[in-house]
ROVOBA-549922 format. One record per residue: x, y, z of N, C-alpha, C in turn. Coordinates in steps of 0.1 Angstrom, whole numbers, padded with zeros to 4 digits, always signed. Last residue first. Example, Ala and Ser with C-alpha at 12.3 -4.5 7.8 and 13.67 -1.06 7.14 Angstrom:
# residues 2
+0128-0022+0071+0137-0011+0071+0129+0000+0079/+0132-0057+0078+0123-0045+0078+0132-0033+0078/
# end
This chain:
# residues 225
+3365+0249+3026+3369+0235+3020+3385+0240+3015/+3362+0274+3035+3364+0264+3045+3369+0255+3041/+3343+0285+3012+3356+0290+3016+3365+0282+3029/+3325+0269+3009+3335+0265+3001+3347+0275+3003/+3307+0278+3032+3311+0265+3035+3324+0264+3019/+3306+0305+3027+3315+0302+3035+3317+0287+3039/+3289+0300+3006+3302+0309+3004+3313+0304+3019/+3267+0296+3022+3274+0288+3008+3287+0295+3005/+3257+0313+3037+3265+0306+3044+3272+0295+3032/+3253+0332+3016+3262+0334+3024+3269+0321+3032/+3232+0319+3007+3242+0322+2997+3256+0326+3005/+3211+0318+3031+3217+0308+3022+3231+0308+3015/+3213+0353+3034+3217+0339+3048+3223+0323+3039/+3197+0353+3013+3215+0361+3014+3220+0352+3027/+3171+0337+3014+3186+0337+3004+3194+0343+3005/+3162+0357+3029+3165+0340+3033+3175+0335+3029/+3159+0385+3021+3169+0377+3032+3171+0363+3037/+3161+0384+2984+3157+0378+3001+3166+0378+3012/+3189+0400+2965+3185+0388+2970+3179+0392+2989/+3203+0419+2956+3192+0417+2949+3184+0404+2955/+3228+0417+2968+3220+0430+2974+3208+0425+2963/+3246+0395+2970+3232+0390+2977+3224+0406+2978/+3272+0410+2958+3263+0391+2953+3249+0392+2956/+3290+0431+2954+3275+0431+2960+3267+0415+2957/+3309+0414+2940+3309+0431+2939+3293+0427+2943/+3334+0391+2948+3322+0393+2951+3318+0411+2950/+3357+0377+2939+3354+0387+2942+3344+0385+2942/+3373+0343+2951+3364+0348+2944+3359+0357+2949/+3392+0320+2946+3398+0330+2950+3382+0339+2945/+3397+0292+2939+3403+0290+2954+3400+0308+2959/+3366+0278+2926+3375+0287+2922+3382+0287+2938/+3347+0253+2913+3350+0258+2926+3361+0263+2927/+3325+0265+2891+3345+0258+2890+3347+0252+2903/+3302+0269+2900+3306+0259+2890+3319+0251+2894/+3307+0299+2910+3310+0287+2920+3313+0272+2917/+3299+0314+2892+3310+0317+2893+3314+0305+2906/+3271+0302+2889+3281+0299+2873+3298+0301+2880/+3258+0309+2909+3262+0292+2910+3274+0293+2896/+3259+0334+2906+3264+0328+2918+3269+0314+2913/+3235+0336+2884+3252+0344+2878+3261+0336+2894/+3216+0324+2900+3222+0319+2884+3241+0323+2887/+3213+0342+2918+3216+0330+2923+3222+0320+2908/+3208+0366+2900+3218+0365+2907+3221+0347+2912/+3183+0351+2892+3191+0355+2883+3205+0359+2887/+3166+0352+2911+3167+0343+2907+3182+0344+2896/+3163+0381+2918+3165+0373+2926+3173+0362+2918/+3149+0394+2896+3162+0398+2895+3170+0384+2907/+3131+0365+2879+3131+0374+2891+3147+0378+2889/+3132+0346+2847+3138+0346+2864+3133+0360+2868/+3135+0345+2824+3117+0340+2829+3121+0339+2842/+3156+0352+2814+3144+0365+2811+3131+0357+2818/+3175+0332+2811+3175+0342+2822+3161+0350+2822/+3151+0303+2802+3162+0314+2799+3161+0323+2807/+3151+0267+2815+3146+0282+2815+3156+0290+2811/+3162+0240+2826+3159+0248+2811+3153+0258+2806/+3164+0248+2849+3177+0246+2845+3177+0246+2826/+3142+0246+2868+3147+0263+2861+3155+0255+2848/+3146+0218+2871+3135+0225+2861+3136+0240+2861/+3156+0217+2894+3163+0213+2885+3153+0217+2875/+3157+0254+2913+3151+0236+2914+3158+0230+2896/+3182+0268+2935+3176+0264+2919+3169+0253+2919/+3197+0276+2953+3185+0276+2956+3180+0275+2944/+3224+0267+2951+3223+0281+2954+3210+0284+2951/+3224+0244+2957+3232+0247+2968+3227+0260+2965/+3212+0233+2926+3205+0231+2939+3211+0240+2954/+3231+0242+2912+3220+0247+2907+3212+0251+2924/+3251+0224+2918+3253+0237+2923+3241+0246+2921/+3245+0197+2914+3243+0200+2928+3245+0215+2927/+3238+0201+2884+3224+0202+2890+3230+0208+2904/+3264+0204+2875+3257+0217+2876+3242+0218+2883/+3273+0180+2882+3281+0188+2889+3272+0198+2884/+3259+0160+2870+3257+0162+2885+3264+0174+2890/+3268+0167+2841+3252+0176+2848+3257+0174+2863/+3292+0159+2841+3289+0175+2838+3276+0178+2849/+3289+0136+2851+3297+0145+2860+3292+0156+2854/+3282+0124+2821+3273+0121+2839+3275+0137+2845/+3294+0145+2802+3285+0132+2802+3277+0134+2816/+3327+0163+2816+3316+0158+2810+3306+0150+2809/+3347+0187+2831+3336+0178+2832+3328+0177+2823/+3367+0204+2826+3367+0196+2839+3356+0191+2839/+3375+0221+2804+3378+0207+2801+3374+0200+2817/+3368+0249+2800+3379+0242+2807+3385+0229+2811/+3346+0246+2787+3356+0254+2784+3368+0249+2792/+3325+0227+2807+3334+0225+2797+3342+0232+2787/+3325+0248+2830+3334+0233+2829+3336+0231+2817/+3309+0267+2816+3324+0270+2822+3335+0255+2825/+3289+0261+2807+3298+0265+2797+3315+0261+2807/+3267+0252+2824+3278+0241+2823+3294+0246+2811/+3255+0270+2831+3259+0267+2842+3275+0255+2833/+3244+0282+2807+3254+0291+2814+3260+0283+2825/+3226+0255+2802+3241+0259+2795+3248+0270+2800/+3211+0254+2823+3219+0244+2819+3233+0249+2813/+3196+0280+2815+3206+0283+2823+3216+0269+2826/+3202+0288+2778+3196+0284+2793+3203+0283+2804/+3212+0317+2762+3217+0304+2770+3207+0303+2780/+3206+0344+2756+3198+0331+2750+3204+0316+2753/+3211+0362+2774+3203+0361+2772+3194+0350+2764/+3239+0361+2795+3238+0360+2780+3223+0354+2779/+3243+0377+2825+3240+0366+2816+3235+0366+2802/+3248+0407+2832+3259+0394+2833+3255+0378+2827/+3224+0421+2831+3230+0419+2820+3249+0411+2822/+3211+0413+2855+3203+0412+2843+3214+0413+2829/+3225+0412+2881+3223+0398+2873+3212+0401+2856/+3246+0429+2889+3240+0430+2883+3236+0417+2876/+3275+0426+2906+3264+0430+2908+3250+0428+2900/+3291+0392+2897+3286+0407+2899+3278+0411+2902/+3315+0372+2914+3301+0373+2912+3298+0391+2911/+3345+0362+2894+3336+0370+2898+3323+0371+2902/+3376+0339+2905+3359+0339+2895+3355+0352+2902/+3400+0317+2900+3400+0334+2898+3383+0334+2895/+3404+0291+2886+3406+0298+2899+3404+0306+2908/+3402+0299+2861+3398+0284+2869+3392+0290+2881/+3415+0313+2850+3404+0318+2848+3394+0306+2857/+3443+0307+2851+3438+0317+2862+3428+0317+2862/+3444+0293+2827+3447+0288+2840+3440+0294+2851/+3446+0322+2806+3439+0307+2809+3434+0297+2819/+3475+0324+2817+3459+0337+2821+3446+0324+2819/+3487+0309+2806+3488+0311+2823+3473+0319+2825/+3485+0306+2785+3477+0296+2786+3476+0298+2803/+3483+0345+2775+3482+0331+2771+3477+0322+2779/+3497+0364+2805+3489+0369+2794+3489+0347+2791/+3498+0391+2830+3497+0370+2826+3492+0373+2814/+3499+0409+2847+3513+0413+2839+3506+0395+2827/+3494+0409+2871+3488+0419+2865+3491+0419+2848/+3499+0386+2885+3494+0386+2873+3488+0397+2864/+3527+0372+2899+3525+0386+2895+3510+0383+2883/+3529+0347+2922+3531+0354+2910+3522+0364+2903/+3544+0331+2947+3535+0341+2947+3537+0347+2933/+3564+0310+2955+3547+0303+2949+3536+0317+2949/+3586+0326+2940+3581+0316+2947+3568+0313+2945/+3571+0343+2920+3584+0349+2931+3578+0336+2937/+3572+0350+2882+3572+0344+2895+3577+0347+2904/+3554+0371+2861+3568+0371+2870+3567+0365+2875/+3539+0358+2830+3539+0364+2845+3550+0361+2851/+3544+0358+2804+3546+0372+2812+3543+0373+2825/+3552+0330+2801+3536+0339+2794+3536+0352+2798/+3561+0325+2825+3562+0322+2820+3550+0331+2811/+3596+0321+2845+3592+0332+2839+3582+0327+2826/+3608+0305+2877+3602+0307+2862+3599+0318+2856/+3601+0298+2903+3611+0308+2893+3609+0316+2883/+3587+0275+2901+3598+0272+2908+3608+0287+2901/+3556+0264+2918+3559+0277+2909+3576+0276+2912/+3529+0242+2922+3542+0247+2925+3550+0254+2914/+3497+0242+2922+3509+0241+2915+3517+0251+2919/+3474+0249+2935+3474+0234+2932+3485+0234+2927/+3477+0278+2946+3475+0264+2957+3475+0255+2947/+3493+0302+2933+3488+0293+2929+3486+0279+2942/+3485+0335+2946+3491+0320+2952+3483+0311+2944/+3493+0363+2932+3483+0352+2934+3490+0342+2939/+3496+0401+2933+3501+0385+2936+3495+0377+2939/+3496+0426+2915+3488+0414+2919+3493+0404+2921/+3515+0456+2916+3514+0442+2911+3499+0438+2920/+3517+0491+2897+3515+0479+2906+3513+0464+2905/+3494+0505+2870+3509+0501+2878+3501+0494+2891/+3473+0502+2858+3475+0513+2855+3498+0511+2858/+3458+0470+2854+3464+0476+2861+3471+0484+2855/+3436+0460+2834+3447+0464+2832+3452+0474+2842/+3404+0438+2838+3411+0452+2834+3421+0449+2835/+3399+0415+2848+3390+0418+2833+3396+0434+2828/+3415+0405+2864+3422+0407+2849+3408+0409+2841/+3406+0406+2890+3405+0391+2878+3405+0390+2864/+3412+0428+2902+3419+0410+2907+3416+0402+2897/+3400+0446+2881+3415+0442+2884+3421+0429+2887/+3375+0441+2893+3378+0440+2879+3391+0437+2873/+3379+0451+2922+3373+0435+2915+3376+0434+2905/+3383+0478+2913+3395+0472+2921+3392+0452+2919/+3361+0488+2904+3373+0485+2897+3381+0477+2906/+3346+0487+2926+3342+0475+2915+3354+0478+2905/+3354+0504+2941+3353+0490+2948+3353+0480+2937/+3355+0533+2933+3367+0523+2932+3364+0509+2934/+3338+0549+2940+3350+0552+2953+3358+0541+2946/+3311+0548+2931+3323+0553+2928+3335+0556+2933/+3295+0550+2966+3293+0549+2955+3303+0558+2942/+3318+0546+2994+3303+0553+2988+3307+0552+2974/+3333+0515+3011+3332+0528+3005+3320+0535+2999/+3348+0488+3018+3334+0497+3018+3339+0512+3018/+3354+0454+3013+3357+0466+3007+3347+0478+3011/+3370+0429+3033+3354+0433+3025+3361+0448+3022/+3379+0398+3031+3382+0410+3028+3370+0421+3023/+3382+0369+3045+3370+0373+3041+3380+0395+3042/+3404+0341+3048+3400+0348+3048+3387+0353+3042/+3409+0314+3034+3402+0314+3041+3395+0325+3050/+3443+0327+3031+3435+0317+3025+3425+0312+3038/+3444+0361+3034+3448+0345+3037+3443+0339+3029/+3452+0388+3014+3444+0383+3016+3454+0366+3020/+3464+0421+3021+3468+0408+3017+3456+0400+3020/+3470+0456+2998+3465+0447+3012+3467+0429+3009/+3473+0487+2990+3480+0478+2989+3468+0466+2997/+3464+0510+2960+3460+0502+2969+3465+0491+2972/+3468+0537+2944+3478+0533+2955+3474+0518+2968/+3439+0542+2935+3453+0550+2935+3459+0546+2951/+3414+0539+2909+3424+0534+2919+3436+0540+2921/+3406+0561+2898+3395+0553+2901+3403+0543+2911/+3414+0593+2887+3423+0582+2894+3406+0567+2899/+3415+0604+2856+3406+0600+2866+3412+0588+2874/+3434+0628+2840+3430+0615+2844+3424+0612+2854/+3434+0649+2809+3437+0644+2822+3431+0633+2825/+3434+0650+2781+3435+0659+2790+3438+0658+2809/+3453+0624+2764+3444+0630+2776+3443+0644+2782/+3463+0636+2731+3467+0630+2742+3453+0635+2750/+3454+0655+2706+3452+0638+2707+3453+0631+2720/+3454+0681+2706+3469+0675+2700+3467+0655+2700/+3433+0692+2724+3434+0693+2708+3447+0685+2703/+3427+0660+2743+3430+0676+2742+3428+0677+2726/+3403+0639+2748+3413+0642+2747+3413+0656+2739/+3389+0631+2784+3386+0634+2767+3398+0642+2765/+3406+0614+2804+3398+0623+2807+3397+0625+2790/+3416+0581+2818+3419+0593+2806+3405+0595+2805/+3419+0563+2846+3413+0562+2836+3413+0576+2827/+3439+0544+2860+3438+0554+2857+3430+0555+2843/+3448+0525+2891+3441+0524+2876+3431+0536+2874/+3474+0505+2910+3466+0522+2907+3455+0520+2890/+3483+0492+2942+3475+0485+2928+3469+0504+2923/+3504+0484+2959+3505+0498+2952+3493+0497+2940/+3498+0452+2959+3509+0459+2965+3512+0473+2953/+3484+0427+2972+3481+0437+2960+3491+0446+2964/+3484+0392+2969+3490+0404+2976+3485+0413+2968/+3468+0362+2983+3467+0371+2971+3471+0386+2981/+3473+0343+3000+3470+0335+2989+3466+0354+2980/+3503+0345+3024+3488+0350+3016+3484+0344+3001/+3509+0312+3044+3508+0327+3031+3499+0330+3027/+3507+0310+3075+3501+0305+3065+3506+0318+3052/+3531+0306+3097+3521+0311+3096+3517+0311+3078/+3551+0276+3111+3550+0287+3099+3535+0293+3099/+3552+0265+3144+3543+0264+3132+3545+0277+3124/
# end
């Protein structure tokens, strides 16, 4: 039996951030925030990151899902629904069914955005303040065209419900939630998709222990699927 591929390589990942600039314009120097990080993730795997505060963790999240700009080094993603034959396309390099995205730009980076989801730390200012949460929950399908009419809602009530939402939050704005409540929001939005690949920068530190047991074991029943 072939052993399974990694569904995501990072291989030398660095991100450098410029120190205030000299008298002539350029950096005076640089703040290494990432420097030299390789590692692979399975599919079905669990990779956890630990370090002390500013050590990198939440850059290095920000990276895997292109909300930043790798300094150097690559990102390798395993597309699982589509076969990759070579190609070269939008700027991402292919290497068999492993491709480079540090590098994606247009309708491939688009694509990725399916796939690829973040939950962040901070649920007070990760949601847009005058979307209910109906609509934070349902933006994402329909930006991406996977669901409307019936399907839309059933598909945001069940997620509303999996990550401890009753259907009557669902017209409330983030500002009449508990920090609690509000992470289980920003949770269910990055789960919506059902994405094959998702960072997690602290998810359950604002959350019950009832609810991190919940949320947790929610995570791992769609990491199973």
């Amino acid at each position: 039996m072939n052993s399974p591929s990694p569904i995501v390589q990072v291989d030398g990942l660095t991100k450098l951030f410029p120190v205030s600039k000299s008298l002539f314009g350029g950096p005076k120097g640089y703040i290494h925030a990432v420097d030299g990080v390789s590692f692979d993730l399975y599919p079905g795997q669990t990779l956890g990151l630990v370090g002390e505060s500013g050590c990198g963790k939440t850059t290095i999240g920000k990276l895997l899902v292109k909300l930043q700009e790798p300094t150097s080094g690559r990102i390798l993603f395993r597309d699982a629904g589509r076969e990759l034959d070579g190609a070269e396309e939008d700027g991402a390099k292919v290497d068999g069914e492993l491709h480079d995205i540090s590098q994606t730009k247009g309708q491939r980076l688009k694509d990725l955005r399916r796939k690829v989801q973040m939950i962040f730390q901070d649920p007070y200012s990760s949601l847009n303040p005058r979307m209910t949460v109906r609509d934070v929950l349902s933006e994402p399908l329909i930006a991406n065209k996977l669901a409307k009419g019936t399907e839309l809602n059933d598909r945001v009530v069940d997620i509303a419900r999996r990550c401890g939402l009753d259907v009557e939050h669902l017209s409330r704005y983030p500002h009449a939630f508990s920090g609690g409540q509000r992470q289980r929001i920003a949770i269910a939005r990055a789960l919506v998709l059902r994405p094959e690949f998702v960072v997690c920068d602290e998810p359950v530190s604002a959350l019950d222990v009832s609810i991190q047991a919940q949320i947790l074991n929610l995570l791992k029943d769609l990491q199973q699927k």
